[in-house]
N, C-alpha and C positions, 0 to 999 in steps of 0.2 A: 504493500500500500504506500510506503514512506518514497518509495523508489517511480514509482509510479504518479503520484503530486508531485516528486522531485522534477521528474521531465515534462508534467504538463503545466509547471511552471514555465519552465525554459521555452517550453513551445507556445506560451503566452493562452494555454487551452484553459487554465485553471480560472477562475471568476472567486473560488471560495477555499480561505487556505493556505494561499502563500502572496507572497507582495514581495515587492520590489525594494530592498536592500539598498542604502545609498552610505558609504563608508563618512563617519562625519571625522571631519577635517579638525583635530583642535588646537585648539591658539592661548598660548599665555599671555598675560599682560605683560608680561618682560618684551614679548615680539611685537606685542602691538604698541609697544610703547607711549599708553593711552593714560593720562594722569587724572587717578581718581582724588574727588579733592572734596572738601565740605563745601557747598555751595552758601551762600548768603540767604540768613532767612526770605521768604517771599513774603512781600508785604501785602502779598494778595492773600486772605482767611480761609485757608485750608482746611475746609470745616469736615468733608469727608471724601479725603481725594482722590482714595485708589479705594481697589476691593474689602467690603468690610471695612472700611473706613481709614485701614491701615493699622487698628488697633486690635484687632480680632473681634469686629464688630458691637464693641466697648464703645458706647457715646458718654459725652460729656452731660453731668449730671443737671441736665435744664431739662423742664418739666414739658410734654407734650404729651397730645390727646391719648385717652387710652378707649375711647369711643368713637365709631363715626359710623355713619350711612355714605351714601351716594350724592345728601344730601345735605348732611351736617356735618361741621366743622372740617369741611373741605373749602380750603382758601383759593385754589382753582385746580383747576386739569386739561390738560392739554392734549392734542393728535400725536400718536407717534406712527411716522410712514414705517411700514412693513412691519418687522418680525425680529425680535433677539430676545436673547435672556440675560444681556450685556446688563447690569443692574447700576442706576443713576452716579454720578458723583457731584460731589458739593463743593465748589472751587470758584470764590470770590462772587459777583453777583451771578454766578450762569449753575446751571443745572444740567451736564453733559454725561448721553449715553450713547451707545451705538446700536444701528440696528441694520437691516438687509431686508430688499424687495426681490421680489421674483418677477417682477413684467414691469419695466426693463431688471436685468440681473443686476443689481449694485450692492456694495458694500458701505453704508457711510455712518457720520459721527453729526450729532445734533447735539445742537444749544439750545437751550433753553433761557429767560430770564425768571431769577430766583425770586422775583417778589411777585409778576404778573402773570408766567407760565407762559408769555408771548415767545414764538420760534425768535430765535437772534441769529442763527446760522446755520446753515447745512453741508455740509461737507461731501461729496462723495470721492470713496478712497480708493477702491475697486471695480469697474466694471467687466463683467463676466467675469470666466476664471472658476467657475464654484464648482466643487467638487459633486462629484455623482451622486447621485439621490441613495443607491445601493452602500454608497463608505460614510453616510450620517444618516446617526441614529434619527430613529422616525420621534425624538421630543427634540432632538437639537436643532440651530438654528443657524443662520450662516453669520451670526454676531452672537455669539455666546461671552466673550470676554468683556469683562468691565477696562473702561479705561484706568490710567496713572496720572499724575499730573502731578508739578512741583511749584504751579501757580503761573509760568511762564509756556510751558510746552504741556499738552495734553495727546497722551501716548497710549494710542490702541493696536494690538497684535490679529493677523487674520490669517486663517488658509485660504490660499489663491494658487490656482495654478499648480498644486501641490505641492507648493512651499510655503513657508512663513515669512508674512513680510509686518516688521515692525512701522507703525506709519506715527510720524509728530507732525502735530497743528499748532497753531501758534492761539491765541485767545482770540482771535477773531475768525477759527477755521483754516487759516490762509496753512499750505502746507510747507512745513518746515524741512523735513527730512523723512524718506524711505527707503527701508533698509530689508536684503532678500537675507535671511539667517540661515536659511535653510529647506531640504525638503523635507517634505513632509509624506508619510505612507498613510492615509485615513481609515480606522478601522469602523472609527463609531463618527469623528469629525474631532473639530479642535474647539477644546472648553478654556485651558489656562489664561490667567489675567493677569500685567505684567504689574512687577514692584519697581517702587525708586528708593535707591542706596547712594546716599552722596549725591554724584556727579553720573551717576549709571541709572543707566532701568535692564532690568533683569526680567529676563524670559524663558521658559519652561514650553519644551516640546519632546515628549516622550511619545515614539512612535513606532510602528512595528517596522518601520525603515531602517529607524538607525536615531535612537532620540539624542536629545542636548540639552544644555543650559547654556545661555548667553547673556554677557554683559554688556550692553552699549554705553559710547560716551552720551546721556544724553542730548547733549550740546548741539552732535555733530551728526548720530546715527552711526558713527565707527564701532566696530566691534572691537572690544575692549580685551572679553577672554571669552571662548567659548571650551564648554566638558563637556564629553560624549557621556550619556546616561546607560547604553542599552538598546537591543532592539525591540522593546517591549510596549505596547500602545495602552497608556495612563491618562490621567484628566487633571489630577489635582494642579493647583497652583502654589509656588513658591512663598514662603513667609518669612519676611526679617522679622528676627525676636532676639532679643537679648537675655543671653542666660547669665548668670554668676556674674554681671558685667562685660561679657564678651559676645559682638554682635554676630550672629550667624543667619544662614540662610538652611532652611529645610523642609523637603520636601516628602512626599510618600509613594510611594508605588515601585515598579518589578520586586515586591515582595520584600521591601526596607522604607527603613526612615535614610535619610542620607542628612547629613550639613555639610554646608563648606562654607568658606571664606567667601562673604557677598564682594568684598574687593578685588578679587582675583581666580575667585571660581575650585581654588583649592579645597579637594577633600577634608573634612576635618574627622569627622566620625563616621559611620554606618553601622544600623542594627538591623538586622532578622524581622519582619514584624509586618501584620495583616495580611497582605493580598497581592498579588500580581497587579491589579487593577484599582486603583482609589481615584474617589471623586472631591473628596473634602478638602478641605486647607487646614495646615495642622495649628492649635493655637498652645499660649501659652503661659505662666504663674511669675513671669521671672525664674525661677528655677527649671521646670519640667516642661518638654513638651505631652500635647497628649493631639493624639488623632484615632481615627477608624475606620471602618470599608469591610473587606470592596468588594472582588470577583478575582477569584470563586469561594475565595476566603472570609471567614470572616473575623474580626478582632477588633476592639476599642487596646490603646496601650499607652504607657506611659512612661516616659524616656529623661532620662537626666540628662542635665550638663555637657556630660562627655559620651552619652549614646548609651547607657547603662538601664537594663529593664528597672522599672520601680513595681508596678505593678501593671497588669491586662485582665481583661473578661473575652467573653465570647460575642459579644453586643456588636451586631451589623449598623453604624451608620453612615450611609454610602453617598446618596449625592448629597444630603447637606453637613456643612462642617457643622463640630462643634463648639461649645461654647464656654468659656470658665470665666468667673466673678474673682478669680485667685482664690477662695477655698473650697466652691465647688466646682464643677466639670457636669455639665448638660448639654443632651444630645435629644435631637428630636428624629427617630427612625424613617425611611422615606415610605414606610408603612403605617406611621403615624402614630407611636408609642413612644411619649415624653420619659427621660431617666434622667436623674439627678446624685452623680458621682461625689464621693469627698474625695477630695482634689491632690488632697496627699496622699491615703493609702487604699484607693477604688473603691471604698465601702458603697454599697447602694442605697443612698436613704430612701427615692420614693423612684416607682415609676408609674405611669398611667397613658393608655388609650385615649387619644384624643380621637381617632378614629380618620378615615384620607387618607390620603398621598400627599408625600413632600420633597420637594427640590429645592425650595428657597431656604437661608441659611438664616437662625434667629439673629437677634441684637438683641442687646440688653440697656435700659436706658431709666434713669431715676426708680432702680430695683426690680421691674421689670423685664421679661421676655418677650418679642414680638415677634411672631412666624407666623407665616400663609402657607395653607398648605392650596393645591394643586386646582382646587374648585371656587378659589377665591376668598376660601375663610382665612381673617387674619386672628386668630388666638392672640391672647396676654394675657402671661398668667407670671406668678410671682417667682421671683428667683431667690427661692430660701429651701433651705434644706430642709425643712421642718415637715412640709406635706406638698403637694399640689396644691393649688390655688387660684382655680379662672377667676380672672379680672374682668374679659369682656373677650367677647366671639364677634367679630363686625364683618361683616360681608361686602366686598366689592369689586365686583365684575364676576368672570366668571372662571378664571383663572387667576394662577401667578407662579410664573419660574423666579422672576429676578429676586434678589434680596433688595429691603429697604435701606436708605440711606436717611441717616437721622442729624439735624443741624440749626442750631439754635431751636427755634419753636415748632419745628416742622417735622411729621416725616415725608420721605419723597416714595410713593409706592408705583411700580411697573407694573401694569396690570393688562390681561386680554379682555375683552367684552365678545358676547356669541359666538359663535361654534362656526366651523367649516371655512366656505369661503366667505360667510357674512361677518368673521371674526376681523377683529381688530383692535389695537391698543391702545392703552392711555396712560399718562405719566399724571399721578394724583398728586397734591400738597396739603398733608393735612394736618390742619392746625386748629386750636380752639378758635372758633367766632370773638372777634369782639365786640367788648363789655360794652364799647363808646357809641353812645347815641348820635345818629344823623341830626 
């Protein structure tokens, strides 16, 4: 049998099975001679720039709605053209996501203004190029990646033409720099969402070709250092976290945790742990990471400092990450069973059936959790280890992949409305009514 796929690979007869192999090329920053540097704070308010906010989807402790309708305490909502699960970011007054049409084929990046929900800009990054309907999965999107931003460049990663190409916009849309990383073998499509470290943005492509990691100048779009990962097809995205003081980058999938040096791409650690395949982003206490997943395995686990097990369960949470308060560790299953970890030695204090399907990844914001699961119910329920605790069940639209984006008094929810080809999206803001008489 092995011998027989082997040759009808070669003879290009195969469709299910084997893929095309591309050797990745990798580059030190010694050779690229690319100077990663601290950049100068932005004076633009980076309130939720990159995925999850940058924080492990940890907002800053200002008080926002934990109720709404379609109706109530929605400050506005706006059209979004096509289709992604690219999830909002919050960066000075604009509100930028990506998303992708199918008639014409594009890829592009939308603005938003953060106070009226009016378009400010539309960008488009890719025309045609999209990969076969057979190599993305039937929930994926042809903009699944949240953008990055550092208040000056707003940086989204796409498969096109099967490869990865990193794209920067400048804050008015205008394009800055486009950058080809690599190719790409598509098994399910491409989910990763890129980080900013310094002077870099760092990108994640694990793929049954031949995966990597890469750092760009952001500046410039030069490649900085790129590491070959594997020929294995993963989803998760990259996370700087700083352990014991020392900042790392770590990632999950072909069946490890890995870290390395966000400055230079160097391995620092790898541990054994979950799955071949993970969809989560791993987060983390200051001391510990912890992550979970995936296919065909499964494992929640928990990793110190220097890649060292602390504790693991058998707990599958696959496409949403999880979530830790630094003493507990909660996870909401994409089957729809909320658990509530202690953060240091995996004890389980509650779990409970919320019931659904889930893809969107929670937040947690003035004590609470907030997650939508797949039919458009957003749950909120308390983040204490003491018991479960619904706060409030709000319904809007009729789906939601994206995760929210939470920012001074607002959240920003991605949302689909109706079914088939009558469906279509909306970018919500919602915030309490005000108090102030006309």
């Amino acid at each position: 049998m092995y011998k027989t796929l082997t040759l009808a690979c070669i003879l290009g007869l195969a469709t299910i099975g084997c893929s095309k192999t591309t050797p990745v090329k990798e580059i030190s920053i010694e050779q690229s001679g690319i100077a990663v540097e601290d950049i100068s704070p932005s004076e633009v308010d980076l309130a939720w720039p990159q995925w999850r906010g940058g924080t492990g989807g940890l907002a800053d402790e200002s008080s926002v709605p934990t109720t709404w309708t379609d109706q109530t305490n929605v400050r506005w909502k706006a059209d979004v053209p096509g289709r992604g699960h690219s999830s909002p970011i919050v960066v000075g007054d604009l509100i930028v996501l990506g998303s992708a049409t199918e008639e014409p084929p594009q890829q592009l990046v939308v603005a938003y203004d953060r106070a009226s929900g009016q378009e400010k800009w539309r960008t488009v990054i890719h025309s045609e190029g999209f990969p076969s309907k057979r190599s993305v999965h039937q929930k994926a999107t042809q903009a699944n990646s949240t953008l990055a931003s550092d208040g000056t460049h707003f940086v989204t990663a796409h498969l096109n033409g099967d490869h990865i190409w990193v794209t920067a916009l400048g804050s008015g849309g205008e394009l800055l720099w486009q950058t080809d990383i690599g190719a790409f073998s598509s098994k399910f499509g491409y989910a990763p969402s890129p980080v900013i470290y310094k002077s870099l943005v760092i990108v994640a492509a694990d793929n049954q070709g031949g995966g990597y990691l890469v750092g760009l100048d952001i500046r410039t779009g030069d490649i900085g250092w790129r590491r070959s990962r594997g020929a294995v097809s993963s989803y998760s995205s990259p996370a700087l976290v700083t352990l014991d003081g020392s900042d790392q980058l770590v990632i999950t999938g072909l069946e490890k945790m890995a870290s390395y040096n966000p400055a230079t791409g160097d391995l620092i650690w790898e541990t054994e742990c979950i799955s071949e395949a993970t969809c989560g982003t791993v987060v983390s206490d200051g001391t510990h990471v912890f992550a979970s997943g995936g296919y065909p395995d499964s494992e929640t686990v928990c990793i110190d400092a220097t890649g060292n097990r602390v504790w693991e369960n058998r707990t599958k949470v696959y496409e949403p990450s999880l979530i830790t308060d630094g003493e507990n560790l909660f996870g909401i299953t994409d089957g729809g069973v909320a658990y509530c970890w202690d953060a240091a030695n995996g004890t389980e204090h509650w779990k409970k059936r919320l019931g659904g399907n889930f893809s969107s990844s929670p937040v947690i914001c003035f004590g609470n959790i907030y997650v939508s699961d797949l039919s458009g119910n957003a749950f909120v329920f308390k983040a204490s280890k003491d018991s479960y605790e619904l706060v409030s069940k709000n319904k809007l639209g009729n789906d939601c992949y994206a995760s929210p984006a939470i920012a001074g008094d607002a959240i920003f929810y991605r949302v689909g409305i109706g079914s088939g080809e009558e469906r279509v999206e909306k970018l919500y803001c919602i915030a309490a009514a005000s108090t102030d008489e006309p």
